[in-house]
C-alpha positions, -999 to 999 in steps of 0.1 A, spaced: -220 28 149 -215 29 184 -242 41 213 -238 69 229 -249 74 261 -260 102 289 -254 100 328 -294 105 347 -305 102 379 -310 62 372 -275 57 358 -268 57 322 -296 55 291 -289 67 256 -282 95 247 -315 101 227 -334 88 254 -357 108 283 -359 106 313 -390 116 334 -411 102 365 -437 83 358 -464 96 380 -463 127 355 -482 105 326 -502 84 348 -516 81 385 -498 57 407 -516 42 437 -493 18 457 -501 -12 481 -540 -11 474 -555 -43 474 -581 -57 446 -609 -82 452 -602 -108 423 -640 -104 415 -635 -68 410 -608 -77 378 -623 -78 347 -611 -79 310 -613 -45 294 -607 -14 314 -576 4 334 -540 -17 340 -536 -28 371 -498 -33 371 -487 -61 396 -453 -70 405 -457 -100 379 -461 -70 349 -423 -55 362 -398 -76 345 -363 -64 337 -370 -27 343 -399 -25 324 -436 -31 326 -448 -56 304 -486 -53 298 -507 -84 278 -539 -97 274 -531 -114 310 -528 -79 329 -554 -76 351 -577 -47 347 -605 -28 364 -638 -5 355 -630 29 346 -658 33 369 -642 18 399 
């Protein structure tokens, strides 16, 4: 079977695929910088250029977080 695949804004994805802007599922802050004391293991995602790897974000235990309450 061969993929099939729709034109978007961002070039081509498949053809079962969606595409839609981030900032419509989640709040995006840019250029704000973090304290390292401030990180702490459980909590929101801080995604840092390290987390963006071949078009994606890749999140692990290593992702730096912070407090909901922060």
């Amino acid at each position: 079977m061969q993929d099939v695949f729709k034109q978007t804004d961002i070039g081509l994805i498949p053809e079962d695929w969606d595409f839609e802007m981030l900032g419509s599922h989640c709040s995006v802050f840019s250029g704000f910088g973090f304290k390292s004391g401030e990180f702490s293991k459980s909590g929101v995602p801080v995604i840092k250029i390290g987390d963006l790897q071949n078009g994606r974000v890749i999140l692990s235990e290593d992702t730096s977080r912070i407090s909901k309450d922060y």
